[in-house]
C-alpha positions as CSV (number, residue, x, y, z in Angstrom):
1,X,-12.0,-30.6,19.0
2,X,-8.3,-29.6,18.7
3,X,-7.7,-26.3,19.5
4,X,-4.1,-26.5,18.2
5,X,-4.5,-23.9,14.7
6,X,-6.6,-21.6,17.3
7,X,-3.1,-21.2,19.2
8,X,-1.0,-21.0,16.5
9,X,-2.1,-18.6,15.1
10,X,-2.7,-16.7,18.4
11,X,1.3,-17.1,18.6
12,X,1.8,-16.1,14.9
13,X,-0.1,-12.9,15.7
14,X,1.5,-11.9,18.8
15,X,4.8,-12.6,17.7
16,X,3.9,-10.3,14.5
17,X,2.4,-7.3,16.3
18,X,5.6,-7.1,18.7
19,X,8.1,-7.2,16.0
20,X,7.1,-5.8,12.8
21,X,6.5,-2.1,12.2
22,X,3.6,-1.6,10.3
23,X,3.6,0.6,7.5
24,X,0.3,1.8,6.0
25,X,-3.2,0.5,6.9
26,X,-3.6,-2.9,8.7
27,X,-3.0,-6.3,8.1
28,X,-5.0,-8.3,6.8
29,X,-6.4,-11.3,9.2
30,X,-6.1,-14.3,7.0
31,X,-2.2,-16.0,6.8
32,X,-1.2,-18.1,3.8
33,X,1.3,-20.8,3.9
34,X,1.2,-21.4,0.0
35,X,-0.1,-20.4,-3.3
36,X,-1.0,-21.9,-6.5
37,X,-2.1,-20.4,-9.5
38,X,-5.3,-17.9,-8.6
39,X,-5.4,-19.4,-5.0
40,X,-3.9,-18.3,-1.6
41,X,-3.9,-21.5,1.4
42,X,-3.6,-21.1,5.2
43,X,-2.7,-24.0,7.4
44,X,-5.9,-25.0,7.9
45,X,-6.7,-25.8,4.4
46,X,-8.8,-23.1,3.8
47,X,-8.3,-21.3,0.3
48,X,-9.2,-17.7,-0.9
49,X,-9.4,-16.8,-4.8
50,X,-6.7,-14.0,-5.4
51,X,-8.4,-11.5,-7.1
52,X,-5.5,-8.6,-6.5
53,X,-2.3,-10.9,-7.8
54,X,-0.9,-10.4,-5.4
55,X,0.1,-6.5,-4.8
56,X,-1.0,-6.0,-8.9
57,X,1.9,-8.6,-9.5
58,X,2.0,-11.8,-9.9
59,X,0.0,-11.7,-13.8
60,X,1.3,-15.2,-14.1
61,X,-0.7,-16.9,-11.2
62,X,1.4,-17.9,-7.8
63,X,4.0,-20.9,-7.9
64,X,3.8,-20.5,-11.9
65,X,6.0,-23.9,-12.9
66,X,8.0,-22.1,-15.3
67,X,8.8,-19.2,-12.9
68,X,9.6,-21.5,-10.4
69,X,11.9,-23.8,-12.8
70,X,14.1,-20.3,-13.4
71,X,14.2,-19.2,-10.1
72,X,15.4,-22.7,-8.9
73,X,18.1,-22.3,-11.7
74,X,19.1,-18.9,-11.8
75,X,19.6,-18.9,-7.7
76,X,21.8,-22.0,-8.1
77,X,24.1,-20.9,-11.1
78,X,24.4,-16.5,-11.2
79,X,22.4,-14.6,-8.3
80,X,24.0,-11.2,-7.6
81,X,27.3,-9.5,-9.2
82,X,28.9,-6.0,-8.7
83,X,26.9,-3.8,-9.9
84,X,28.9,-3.0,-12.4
85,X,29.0,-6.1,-14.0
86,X,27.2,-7.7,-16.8
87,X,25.7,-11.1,-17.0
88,X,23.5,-12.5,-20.1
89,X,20.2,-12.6,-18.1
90,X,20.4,-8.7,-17.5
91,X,21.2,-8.6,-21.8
92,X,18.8,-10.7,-22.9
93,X,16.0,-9.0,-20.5
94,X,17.1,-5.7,-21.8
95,X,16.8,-6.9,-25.8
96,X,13.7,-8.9,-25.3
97,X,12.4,-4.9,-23.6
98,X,13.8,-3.2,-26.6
99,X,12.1,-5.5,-28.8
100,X,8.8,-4.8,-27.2
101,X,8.7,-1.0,-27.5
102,X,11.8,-0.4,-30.3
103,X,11.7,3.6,-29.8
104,X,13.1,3.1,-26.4
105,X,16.0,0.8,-26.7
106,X,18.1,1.7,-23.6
107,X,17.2,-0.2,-20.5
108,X,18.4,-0.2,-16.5
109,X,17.0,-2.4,-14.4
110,X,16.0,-2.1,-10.9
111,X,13.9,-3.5,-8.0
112,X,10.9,-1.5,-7.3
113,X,8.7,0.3,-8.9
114,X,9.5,3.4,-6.5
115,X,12.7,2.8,-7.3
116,X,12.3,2.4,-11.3
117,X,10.3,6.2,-11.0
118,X,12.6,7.6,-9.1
119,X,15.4,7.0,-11.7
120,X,13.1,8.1,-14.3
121,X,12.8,11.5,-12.5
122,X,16.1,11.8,-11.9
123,X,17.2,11.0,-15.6
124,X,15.0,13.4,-17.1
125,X,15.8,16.2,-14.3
126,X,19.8,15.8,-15.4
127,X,19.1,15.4,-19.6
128,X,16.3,18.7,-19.4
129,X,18.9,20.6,-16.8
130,X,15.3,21.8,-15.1
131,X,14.0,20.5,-11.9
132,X,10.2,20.7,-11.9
133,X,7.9,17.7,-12.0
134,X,4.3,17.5,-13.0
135,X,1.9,14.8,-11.7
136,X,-1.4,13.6,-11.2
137,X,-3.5,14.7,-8.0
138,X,-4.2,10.9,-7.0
139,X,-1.2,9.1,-8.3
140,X,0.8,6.7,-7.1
141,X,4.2,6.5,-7.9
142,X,6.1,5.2,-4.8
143,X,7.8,6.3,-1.3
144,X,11.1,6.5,-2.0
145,X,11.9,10.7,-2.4
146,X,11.5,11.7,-5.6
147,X,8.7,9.3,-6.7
148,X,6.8,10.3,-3.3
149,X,7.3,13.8,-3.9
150,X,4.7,12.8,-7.7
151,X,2.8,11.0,-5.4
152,X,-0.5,12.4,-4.5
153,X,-2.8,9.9,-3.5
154,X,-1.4,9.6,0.2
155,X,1.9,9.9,2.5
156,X,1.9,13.1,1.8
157,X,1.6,14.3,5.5
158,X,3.9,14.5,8.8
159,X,7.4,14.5,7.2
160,X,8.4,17.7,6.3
161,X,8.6,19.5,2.9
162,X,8.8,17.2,-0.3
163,X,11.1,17.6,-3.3
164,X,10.4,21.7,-4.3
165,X,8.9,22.5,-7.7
166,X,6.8,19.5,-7.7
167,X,2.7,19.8,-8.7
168,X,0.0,17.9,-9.6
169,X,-3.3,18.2,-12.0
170,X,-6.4,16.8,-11.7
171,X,-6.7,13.8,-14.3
172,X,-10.4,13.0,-16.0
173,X,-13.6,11.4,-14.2
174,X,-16.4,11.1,-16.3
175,X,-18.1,9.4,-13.8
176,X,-17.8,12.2,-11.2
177,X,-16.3,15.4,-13.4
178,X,-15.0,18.0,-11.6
179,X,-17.0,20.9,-14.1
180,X,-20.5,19.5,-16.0
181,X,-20.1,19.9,-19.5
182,X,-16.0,20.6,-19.5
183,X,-14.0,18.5,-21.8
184,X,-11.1,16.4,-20.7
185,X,-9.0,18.6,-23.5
186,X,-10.2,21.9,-22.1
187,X,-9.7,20.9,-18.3
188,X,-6.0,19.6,-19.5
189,X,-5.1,22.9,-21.3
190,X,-6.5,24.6,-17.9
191,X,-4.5,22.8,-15.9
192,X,-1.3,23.6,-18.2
193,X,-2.3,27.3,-18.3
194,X,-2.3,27.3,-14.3
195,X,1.1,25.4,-14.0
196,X,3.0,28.2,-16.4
197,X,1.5,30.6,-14.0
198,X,3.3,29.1,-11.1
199,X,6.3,27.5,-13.0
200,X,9.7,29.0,-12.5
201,X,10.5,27.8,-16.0
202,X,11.9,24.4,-15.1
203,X,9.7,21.9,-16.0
204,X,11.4,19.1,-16.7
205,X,8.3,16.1,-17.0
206,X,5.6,14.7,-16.5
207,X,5.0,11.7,-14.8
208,X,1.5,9.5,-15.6
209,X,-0.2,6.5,-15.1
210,X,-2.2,5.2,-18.0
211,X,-4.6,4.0,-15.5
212,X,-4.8,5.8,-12.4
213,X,-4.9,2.4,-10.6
214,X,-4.8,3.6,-6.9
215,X,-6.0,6.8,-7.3
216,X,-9.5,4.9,-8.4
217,X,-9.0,2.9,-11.2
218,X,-9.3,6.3,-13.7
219,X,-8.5,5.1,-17.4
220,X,-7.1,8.0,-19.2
221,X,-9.9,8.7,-22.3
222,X,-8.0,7.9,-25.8
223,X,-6.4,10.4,-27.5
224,X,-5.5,12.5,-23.4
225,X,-1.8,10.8,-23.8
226,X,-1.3,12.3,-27.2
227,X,-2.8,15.9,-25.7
228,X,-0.5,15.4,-22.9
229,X,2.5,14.6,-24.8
230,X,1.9,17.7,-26.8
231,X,1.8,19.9,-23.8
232,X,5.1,18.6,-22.5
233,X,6.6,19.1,-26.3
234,X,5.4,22.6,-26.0
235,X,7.2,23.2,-23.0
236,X,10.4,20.9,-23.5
237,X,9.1,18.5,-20.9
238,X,9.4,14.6,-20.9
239,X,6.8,12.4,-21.1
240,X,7.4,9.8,-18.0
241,X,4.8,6.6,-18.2
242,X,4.5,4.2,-15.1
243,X,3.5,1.1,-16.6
244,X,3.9,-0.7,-12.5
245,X,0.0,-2.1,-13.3
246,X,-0.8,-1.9,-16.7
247,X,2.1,-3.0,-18.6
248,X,3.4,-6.7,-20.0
249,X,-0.3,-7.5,-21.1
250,X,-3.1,-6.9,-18.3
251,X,-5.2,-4.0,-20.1
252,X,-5.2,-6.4,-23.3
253,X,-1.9,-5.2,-25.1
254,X,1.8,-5.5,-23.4
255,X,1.9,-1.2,-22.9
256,X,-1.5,1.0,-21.9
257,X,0.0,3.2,-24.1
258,X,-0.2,1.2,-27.3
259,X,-3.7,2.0,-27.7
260,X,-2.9,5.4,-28.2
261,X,-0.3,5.0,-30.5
262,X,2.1,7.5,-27.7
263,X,5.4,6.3,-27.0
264,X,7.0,8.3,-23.7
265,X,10.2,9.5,-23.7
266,X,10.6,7.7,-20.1
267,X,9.2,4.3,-19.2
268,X,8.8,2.5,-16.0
269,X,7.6,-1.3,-15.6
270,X,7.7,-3.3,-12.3
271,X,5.1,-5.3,-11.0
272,X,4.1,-7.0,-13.9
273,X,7.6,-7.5,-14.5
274,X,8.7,-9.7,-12.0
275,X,5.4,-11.4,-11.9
276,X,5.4,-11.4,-8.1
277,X,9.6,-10.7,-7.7
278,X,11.1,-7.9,-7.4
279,X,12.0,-6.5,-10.5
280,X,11.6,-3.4,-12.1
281,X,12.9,-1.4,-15.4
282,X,13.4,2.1,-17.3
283,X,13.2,2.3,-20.9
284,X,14.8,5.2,-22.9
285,X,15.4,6.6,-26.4
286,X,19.0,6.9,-27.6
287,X,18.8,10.5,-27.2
288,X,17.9,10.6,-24.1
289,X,19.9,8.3,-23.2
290,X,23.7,9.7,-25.0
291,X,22.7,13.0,-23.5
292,X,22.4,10.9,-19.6
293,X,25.9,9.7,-20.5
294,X,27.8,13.3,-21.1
295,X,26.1,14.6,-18.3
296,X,27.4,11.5,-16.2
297,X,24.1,10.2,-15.1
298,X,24.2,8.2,-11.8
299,X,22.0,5.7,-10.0
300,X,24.1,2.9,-8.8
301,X,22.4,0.5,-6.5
302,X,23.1,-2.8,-5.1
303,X,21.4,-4.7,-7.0
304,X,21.0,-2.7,-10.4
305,X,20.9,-5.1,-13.4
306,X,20.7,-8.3,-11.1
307,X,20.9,-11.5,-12.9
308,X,18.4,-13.6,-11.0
309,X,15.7,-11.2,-11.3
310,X,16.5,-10.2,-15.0
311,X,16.3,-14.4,-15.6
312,X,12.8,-13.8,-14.1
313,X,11.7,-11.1,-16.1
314,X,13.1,-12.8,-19.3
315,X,10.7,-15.6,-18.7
316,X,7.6,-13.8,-18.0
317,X,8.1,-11.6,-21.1
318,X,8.6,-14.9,-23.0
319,X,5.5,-16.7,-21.5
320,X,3.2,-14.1,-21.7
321,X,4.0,-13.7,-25.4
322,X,4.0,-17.0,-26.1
323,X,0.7,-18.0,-24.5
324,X,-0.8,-14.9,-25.9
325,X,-1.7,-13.7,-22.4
326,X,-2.3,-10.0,-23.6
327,X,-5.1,-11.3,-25.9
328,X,-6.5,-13.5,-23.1
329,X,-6.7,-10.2,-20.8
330,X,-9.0,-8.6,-22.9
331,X,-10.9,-11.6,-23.6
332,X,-11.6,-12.7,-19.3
333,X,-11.1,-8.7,-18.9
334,X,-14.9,-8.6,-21.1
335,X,-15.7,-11.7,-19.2
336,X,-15.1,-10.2,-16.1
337,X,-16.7,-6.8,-16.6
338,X,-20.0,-8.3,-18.0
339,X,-20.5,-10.1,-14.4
340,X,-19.7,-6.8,-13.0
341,X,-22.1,-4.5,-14.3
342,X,-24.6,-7.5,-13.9
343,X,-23.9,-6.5,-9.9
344,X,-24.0,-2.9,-10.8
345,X,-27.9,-4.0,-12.4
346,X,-28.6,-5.7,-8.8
347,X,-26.9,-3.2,-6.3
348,X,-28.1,0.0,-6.2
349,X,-25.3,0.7,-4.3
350,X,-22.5,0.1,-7.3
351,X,-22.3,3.8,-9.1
352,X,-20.1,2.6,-11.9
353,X,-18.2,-0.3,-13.3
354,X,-14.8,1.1,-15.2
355,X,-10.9,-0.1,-16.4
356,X,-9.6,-2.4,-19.4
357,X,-8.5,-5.6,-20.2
358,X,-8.0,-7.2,-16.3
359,X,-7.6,-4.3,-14.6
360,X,-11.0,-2.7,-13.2
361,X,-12.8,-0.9,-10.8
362,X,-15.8,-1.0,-8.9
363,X,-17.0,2.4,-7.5
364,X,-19.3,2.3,-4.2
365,X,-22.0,4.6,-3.4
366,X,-23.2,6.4,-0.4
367,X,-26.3,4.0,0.7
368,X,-28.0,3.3,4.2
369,X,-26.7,6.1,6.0
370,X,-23.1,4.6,5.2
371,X,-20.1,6.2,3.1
372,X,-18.9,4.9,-0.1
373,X,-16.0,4.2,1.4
374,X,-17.1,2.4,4.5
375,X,-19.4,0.3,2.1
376,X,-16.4,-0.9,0.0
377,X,-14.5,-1.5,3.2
378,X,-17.2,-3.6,4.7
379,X,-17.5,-5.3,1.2
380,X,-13.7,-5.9,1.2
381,X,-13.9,-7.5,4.4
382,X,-17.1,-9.2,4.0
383,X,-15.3,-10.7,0.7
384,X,-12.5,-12.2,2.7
385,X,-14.4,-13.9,4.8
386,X,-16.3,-15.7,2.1
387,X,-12.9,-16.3,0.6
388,X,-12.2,-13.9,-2.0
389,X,-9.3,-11.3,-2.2
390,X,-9.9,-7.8,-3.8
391,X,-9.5,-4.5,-3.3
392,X,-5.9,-3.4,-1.6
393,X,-6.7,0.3,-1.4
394,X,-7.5,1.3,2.0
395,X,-5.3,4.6,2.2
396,X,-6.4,8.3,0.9
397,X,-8.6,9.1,-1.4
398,X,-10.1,6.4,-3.0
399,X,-13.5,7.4,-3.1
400,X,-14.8,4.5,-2.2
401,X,-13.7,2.5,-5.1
402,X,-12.6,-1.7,-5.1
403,X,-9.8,-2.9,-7.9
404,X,-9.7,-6.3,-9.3
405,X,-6.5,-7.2,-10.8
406,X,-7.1,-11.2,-11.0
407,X,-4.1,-13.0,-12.9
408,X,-3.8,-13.1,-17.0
409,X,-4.2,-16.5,-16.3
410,X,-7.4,-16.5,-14.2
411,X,-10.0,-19.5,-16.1
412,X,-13.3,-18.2,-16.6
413,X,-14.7,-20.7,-13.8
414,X,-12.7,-18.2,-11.8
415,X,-13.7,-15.2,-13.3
416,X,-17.6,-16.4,-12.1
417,X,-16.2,-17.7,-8.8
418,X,-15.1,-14.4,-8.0
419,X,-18.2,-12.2,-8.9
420,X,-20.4,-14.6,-7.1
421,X,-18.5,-13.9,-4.0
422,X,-18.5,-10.5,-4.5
423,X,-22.0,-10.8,-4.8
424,X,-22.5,-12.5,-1.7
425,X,-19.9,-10.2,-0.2
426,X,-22.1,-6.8,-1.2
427,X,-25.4,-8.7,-0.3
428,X,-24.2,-8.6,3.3
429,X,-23.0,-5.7,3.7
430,X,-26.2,-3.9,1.8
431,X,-28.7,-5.7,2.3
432,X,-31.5,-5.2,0.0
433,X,-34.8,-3.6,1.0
């Protein structure tokens, strides 16, 4: 038998664990050469059903034909200007945006969705004039300073004193409240009540996932954006919305917040965006936005408005609306959850089954003397093996809880695929008595 791959990838590891820093959890022990549609390859052959697109990216599938067509193009006729100039890409992105969500017609675009937040903070710190920023107690928002200082879910420890006046409130659990018998409403107005008490009178915004998608995969209840928003009008705060994982189409409509009928003063998109690139975006009102410009508003980057990722982004907003990929996410999204909770009936040690559209979660119980969290990291790597991809948190408190994020464009033969090897996956690691 030829032992040649067994070397390889001896080499490939080596050569990877002397030169790269690693930078939160471990990496994970299967290598891919290429990629097509819900499928990841290694050089063996051997193929594993992405069930996490990616980081929560690439909504379009890997290798997409169309994506691929405008990157070829894009790279080869207008890549990268001065920042400060424009290019019809970064135009037509921006109207196709405005188009989407009309109330917020002024766009930037940006990399990252780290980067994205951070410019929303920053905006709405400089148009308020105060300097306090609200958050949820396991959100995600990114590393960079600002965004990680709204971060609560992890990094949070060993580097000295985040950005001052920043705070965080519990968001709802129904599955594990934090008071029996307290309404979401009356825990929000609780928390609000504590945060005047220890506000300086700067509060300048709120910043909120629709679905706290790290922090557990913890779906805001309708009608807690409109509640939210209120508080913030009552206090002259902005409304901030990081649409990184839920927006262009994976909870079943292009914006979370459309089922609510909310529009944020502040919107972030990435992810989703770039369908796998980096891209990223902040929407605005003209308000907002005319206020930004008397008070000279800066965030200049290097590659701020970028024409090949804009070309990107222009394409995925165009494809997804065209192939009525929203629609379809609700449609696998039900497909998908049904399978689901037919694992919740057969493992007792699956407490709950919760998201929308193609965005879920899949909450672990303690069981066997093990953790919930142990159980869905055994089940994580048990699923791996078998050749299926879920579940990328690993860091801080996810209570033991595995997202699946497969593509808009996941078939149903994958949907099935996927809870079959997640079945396998929890049979192992739990066996039944």
């Amino acid at each position: 038998m030829n032992d040649h791959p067994a070397a390889a990838a001896t080499a490939f590891w080596t050569r990877a664990r002397r030169h790269l820093l690693n930078y939160g959890g471990e990496f994970v022990p299967f290598v891919p050469v290429r990629a097509e549609g819900a499928f990841l390859y290694d050089a063996d052959g051997r193929r594993v059903l992405d069930f996490t697109s990616g980081q929560m990216s690439a909504i379009l599938g890997h290798s997409h034909p169309e994506i691929v067509a405008t990157v070829r193009d894009a790279v080869g006729r207008l890549d990268h200007l001065f920042s400060s100039m424009l290019s019809e890409p970064v135009v037509d992105l921006a109207e196709a945006l405005a188009e989407l969500v009309p109330d917020l017609p002024r766009v930037m675009l940006l990399s990252t969705g780290g980067e994205a937040n951070e410019a929303a903070i920053r905006l709405a710190k400089l148009v308020t004039g105060k300097w306090e920023i609200v958050g949820f107690t396991r959100s995600w928002h990114g590393m960079t300073a600002g965004s990680a200082a709204a971060t609560y879910k992890a990094g949070r420890r060993g580097i000295g004193p985040l950005a001052p006046g920043s705070f965080g409130i519990p968001a709802p659990n129904p599955y594990r409240p934090r008071f029996a018998g307290m309404s979401w409403q009356q825990e929000l107005d609780d928390a609000f009540e504590l945060l005047d008490r220890q506000s300086t009178g700067n509060l300048a915004a709120f910043i909120a996932e629709p679905i706290l998608s790290s922090g557990g995969v913890l779906d805001l209840p309708p009608g807690y954006l409109a509640a939210l928003q209120a508080h913030c009008r009552a206090r002259g705060m902005l409304l901030i919305l990081d649409e990184a994982q839920t927006g262009i189409g994976r909870t079943g409509q292009m914006f979370a917040f459309e089922r609510d009928g909310v529009v944020p003063d502040i919107l972030t998109l990435s992810k989703t965006l770039g369908a796998g690139l980096p891209l990223s975006a902040i929407m605005t009102n003209d308000i907002i936005a005319g206020e930004a410009e008397e008070r000279d508003f800066l965030f200049y980057t290097t590659h701020v408005n970028d024409p090949l990722p804009a070309a990107v982004g222009r394409k995925v907003v165009e494809i997804v609306i065209r192939d009525e990929l929203a629609g379809r996410a609700q449609t696998m999204g039900t497909r998908l959850a049904a399978g689901l909770r037919g694992l919740q009936q057969r493992h007792g040690c699956i407490g709950d089954v919760r998201g929308r559209g193609l965005l879920l979660g899949v909450e672990f119980t303690a069981a066997g003397g093990r953790t919930a969290a142990a159980i869905s990291d055994a089940v994580t790597d048990m699923a791996l093996t078998l050749g299926l991809s879920a579940n990328i948190v690993r860091a801080g408190a996810s209570d033991g809880t595995m997202r699946i994020a497969p593509p808009l464009t996941v078939s149903e033969a994958e949907i099935d695929l996927g809870v079959e090897l997640l079945d396998a996956a929890i049979s192992r690691v739990v066996p039944k008595s």
